[in-house]
N, C-alpha and C positions, 0 to 999 in steps of 0.2 A: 319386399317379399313378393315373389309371383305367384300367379293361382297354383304351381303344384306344392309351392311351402304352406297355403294354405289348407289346399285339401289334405295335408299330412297332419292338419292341428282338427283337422275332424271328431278324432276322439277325446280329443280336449273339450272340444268345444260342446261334446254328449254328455263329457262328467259335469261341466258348469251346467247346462242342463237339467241334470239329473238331480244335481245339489242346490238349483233354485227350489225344483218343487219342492223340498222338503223345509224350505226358508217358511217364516209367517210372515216375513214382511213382502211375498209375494201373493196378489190377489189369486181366488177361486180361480176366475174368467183366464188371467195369465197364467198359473198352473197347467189349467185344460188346453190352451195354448202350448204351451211348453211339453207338454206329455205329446199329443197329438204329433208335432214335431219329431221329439225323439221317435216314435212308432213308426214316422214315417221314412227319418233316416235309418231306421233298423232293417226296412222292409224293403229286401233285394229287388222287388219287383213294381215299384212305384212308379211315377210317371217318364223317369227317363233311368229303365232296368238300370243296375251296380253292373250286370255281366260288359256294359258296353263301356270300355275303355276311357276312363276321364270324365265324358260327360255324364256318366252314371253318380259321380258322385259331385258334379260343379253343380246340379240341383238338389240337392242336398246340402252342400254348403251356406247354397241360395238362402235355401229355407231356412236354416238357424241361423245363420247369422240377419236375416229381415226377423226373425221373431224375436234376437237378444235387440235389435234394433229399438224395437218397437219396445221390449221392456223397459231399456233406458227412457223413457217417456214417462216411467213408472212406477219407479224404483230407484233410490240414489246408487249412482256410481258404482258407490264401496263393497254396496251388495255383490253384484258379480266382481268386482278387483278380491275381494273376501272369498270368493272360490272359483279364481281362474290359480291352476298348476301351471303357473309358466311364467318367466323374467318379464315377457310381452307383459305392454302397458295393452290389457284386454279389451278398451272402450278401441282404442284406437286400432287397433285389428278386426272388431266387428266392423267399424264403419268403411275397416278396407277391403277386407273380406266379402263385402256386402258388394261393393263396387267392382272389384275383381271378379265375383263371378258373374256379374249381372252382363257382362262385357260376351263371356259365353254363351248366353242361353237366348233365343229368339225372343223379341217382346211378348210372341201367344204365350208360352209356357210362364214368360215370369209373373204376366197375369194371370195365369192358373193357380202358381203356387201362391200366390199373395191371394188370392181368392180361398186357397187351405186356410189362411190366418185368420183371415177377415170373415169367415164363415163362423168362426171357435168363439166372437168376440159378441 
């Protein structure tokens, strides 16, 4: 899959999201993580604006998929395969997804956005 097949699983990837935080088998600290994330993919005008073509939303992608990353550190497997909507095997998309966008975004920014994460934690 190429980064545009990914960025079209972007709202996929906001309902997994949406449906970790209300799991218990996800911590406090990871929730505040996860919430913080979606807020930020909601919000047109974050570090690299939605109005700019492509790269408006490849950080965005960044971001969730480095936070579902970091969950799977976390949290067994099953929990996100338990609410990913899609035939995709979900581990294996995050880890490509994650790689795919990273290839876009200049190293300042992806330390920026990793900086969003690692601030929540």
């Amino acid at each position: 899959m190429d980064i545009k097949g990914f960025l079209k699983l972007i709202p996929k990837f906001l309902a997994l999201l949406v449906n970790l935080l209300k799991d218990s088998r996800v911590s406090s600290t990871d929730k505040a993580i996860l919430a913080t994330v979606v807020a930020y993919a909601l919000n047109p005008m974050d570090l690299v604006p939605d109005w700019i073509p492509f790269f408006g939303l490849v950080d965005d992608l960044y971001l969730i998929a480095l936070a579902l990353f970091r969950l799977l550190a976390r949290v067994d497997e099953e929990v996100l395969r338990e609410y990913w909507q899609g035939p995709e095997d979900v581990i294996v998309l995050i880890k490509k997804a994650l790689d795919a966008a990273s290839h876009f975004l200049p190293p300042k920014l992806r330390r920026a956005l990793i900086a969003n994460v690692e601030k929540e934690e």
